[in-house]
N, C-alpha and C positions, 0 to 999 in steps of 0.2 A: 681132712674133715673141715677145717677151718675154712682153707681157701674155697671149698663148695660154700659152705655157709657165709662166705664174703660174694661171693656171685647171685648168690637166692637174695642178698640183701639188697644187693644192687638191681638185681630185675626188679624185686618188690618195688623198691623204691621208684623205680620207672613207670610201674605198672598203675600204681597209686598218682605218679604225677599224672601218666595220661589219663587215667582214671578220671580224676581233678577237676581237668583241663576240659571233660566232655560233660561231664555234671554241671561246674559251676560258671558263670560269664557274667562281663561286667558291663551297666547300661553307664555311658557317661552323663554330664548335662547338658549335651548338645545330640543327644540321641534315643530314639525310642526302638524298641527290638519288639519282631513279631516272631513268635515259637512256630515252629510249623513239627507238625509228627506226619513223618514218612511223605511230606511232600504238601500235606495239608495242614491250613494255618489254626492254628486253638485255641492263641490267647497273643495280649499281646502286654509289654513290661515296658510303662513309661517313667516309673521311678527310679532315679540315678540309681547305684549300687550295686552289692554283688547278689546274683540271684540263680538258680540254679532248673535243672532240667534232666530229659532221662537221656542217660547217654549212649548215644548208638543211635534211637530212636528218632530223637528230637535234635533240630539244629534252629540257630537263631540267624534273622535276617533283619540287621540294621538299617535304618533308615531315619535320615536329619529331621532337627526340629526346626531349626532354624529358617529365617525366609529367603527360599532360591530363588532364581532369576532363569527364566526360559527365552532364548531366541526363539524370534518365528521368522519362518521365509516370508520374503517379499510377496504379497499379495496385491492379485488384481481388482479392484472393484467399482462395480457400477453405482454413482450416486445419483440421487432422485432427479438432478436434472438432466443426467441419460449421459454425463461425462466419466470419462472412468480414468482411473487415478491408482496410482503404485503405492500401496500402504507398505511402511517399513514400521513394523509393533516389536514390542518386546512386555513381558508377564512377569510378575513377583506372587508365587503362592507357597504356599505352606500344607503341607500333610499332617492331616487333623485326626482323619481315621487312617490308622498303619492300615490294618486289619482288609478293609477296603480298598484302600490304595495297592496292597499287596495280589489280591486277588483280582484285579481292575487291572491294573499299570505292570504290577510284578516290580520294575526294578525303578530308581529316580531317573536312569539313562533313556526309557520309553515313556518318559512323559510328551517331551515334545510329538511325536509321533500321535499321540492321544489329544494332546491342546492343539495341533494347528490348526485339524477341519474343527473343529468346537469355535475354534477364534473367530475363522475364517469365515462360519455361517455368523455369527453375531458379529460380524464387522459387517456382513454385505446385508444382513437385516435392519442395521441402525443407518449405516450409511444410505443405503440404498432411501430413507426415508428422509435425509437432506440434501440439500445443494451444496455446490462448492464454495459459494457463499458467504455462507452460513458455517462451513469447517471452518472458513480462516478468519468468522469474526471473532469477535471475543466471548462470545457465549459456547465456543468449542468447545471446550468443558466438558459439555453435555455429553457429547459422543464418546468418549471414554466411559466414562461414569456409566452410562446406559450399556457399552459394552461388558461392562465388567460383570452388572449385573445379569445381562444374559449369559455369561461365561459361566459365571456362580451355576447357573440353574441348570445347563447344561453339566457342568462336572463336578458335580456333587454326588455323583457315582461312583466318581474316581477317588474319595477320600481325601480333597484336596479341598484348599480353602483359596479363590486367588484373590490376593488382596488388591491389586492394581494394574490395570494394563493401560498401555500408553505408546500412543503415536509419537513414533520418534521423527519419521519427515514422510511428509506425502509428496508425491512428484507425478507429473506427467508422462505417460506413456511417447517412446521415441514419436512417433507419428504423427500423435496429438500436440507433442511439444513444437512439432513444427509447425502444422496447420496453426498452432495458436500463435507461434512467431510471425510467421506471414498475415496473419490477420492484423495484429499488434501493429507493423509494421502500414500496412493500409490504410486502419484506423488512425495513425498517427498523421500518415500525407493524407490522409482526408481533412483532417484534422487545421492543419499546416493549411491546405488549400484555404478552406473556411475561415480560417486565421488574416490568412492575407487578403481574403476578399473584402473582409470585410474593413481592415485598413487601409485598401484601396478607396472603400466606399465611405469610410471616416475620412480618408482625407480630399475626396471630391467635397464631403459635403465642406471642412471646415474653408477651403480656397472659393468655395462657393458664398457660403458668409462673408468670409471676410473679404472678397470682391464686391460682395453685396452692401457692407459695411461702409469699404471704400466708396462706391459710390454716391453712398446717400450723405458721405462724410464732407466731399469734394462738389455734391450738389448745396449742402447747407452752406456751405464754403463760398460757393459762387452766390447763391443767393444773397449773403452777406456782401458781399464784394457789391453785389450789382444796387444793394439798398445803401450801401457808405459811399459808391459812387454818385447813385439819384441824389441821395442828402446833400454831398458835397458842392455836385453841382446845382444843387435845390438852394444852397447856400451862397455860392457865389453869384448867380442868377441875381439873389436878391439882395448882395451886395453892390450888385452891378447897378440894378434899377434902382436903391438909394443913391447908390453914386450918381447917375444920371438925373432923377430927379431934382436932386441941389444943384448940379451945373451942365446943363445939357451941351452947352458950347463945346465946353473943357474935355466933358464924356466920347462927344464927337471927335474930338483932334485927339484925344485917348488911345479911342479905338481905332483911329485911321493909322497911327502910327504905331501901331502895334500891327496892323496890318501889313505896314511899310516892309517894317521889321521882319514879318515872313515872305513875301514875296519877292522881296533883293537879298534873299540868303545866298545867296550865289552870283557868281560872275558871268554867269552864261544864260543866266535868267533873262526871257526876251515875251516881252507884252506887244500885243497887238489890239492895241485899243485908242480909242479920239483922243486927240488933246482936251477935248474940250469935257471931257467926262467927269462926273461928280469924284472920281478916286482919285484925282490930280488936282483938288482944290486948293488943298492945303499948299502944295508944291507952287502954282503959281503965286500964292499969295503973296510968298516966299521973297520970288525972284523978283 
């Protein structure tokens, strides 16, 4: 008798824990739970604690409070100035309505599945409306922010709140990457061409100048030269004719022997001229 009433004790007691265990469940504070009865959702328990339910009937389906983070596939898209460009994004949102989210989404594992074509049409609606420009200047900013907002308005069906979405790298399409290497590179020996033409044509002109320089440099030059020699000889000239004016004799036997002096510089010097000529005056006078 005993040992039966030790076995009734122990089922009870199992019976009562499982009992328990499908009654009562507990919301932590990093979690909000939605009741669903017989597969349909009815209410949903965001305060921490222990809270209770029908058992058999009703089962609880947890879901974070906290802010996730969603990959999204690499996406293509066309920007307003008709280039197109490999968006790599990634999402932070938050489940605001369980309730909705439950019936929307069902699990936190089908969200991406739900955000990518959402993303994907408001990346190529915003995008689509600047140039490439304009992403890499510093007013980019914008294109997130305006994303986000059209994400908001789009999945606010889903029960979700997304607080930020964000361009982690844009990049060129294989294709385009190269078409734009080859042009890069064109632009550059175009570039380069112009470069050198034009220091070609910088240094025509300054060897032009400064030939031009030189000349005018080496004419004032001479000019000088040819007025210091008129002076000079402007001046001996008129030294010459005071000289001659006070002793014409003396001026005479002067310059005749100065004369002397050039025409028998040499040994082999030979005149063919009269004895009797005024240039041998002095000489006979001599003898």
């Amino acid at each position: 008798m005993s040992k039966s009433l030790s076995i009734a004790g122990i089922i009870g007691t199992i019976a009562t824990l499982f009992i328990s265990s499908e009654i009562f469940f507990t919301v932590n504070q990093v979690e909000q739970a939605v009741i669903t009865r017989l597969g349909d959702p009815i209410r949903v328990e965001k305060q921490p604690g222990l809270h209770c339910k029908v058992p058999f009937i009703e089962t609880v389906v947890f879901f974070d409070k906290r802010l996730m983070s969603v990959e999204l596939s690499t996406l293509e898209v066309t920007l307003g100035d008709k280039r197109r460009i490999l968006v790599d994004a990634f999402g932070r949102y938050k489940i605001v309505d369980p309730l909705k989210f439950y019936r929307a989404v069902g699990t936190e594992r089908e969200v991406l599945a739900k955000l990518n074509p959402v993303i994907f049409g408001s990346l190529s609606s915003v995008l689509g409306s600047i140039s490439l420009k304009s992403l890499l200047s510093d007013s980019r900013s914008f294109a997130p922010n305006k994303i986000k907002e059209e994400v908001n308005k789009a999945s606010a069906k889903f029960g979700i709140d997304v607080v930020d979405i964000r361009i982690r790298k844009t990049d060129l399409p294989p294709q385009n990457s190269e078409a734009i290497c080859k042009r890069m590179i064109s632009e550059r020996e175009r570039e380069a061409r112009e470069i050198r033409a034009k220091g070609v044509e910088m240094s025509k002109v300054i060897k032009s100048t400064a030939d031009k320089e030189n000349s005018i440099d080496l004419a004032n030059a001479n000019v000088k030269v040819q007025q210091m020699l008129a002076d000079g000889e402007k001046e001996a000239n008129k030294i010459y004719i005071n000289a001659f004016s006070k002793d014409k004799d003396f001026f005479k036997f002067f310059m005749t022997l100065d004369a002397y002096k050039d025409s028998f510089n040499s040994e082999e010097s030979t005149f063919i001229v009269s004895p009797n000529s005024e240039f041998f005056r002095y000489m006979k006078e001599s003898l």
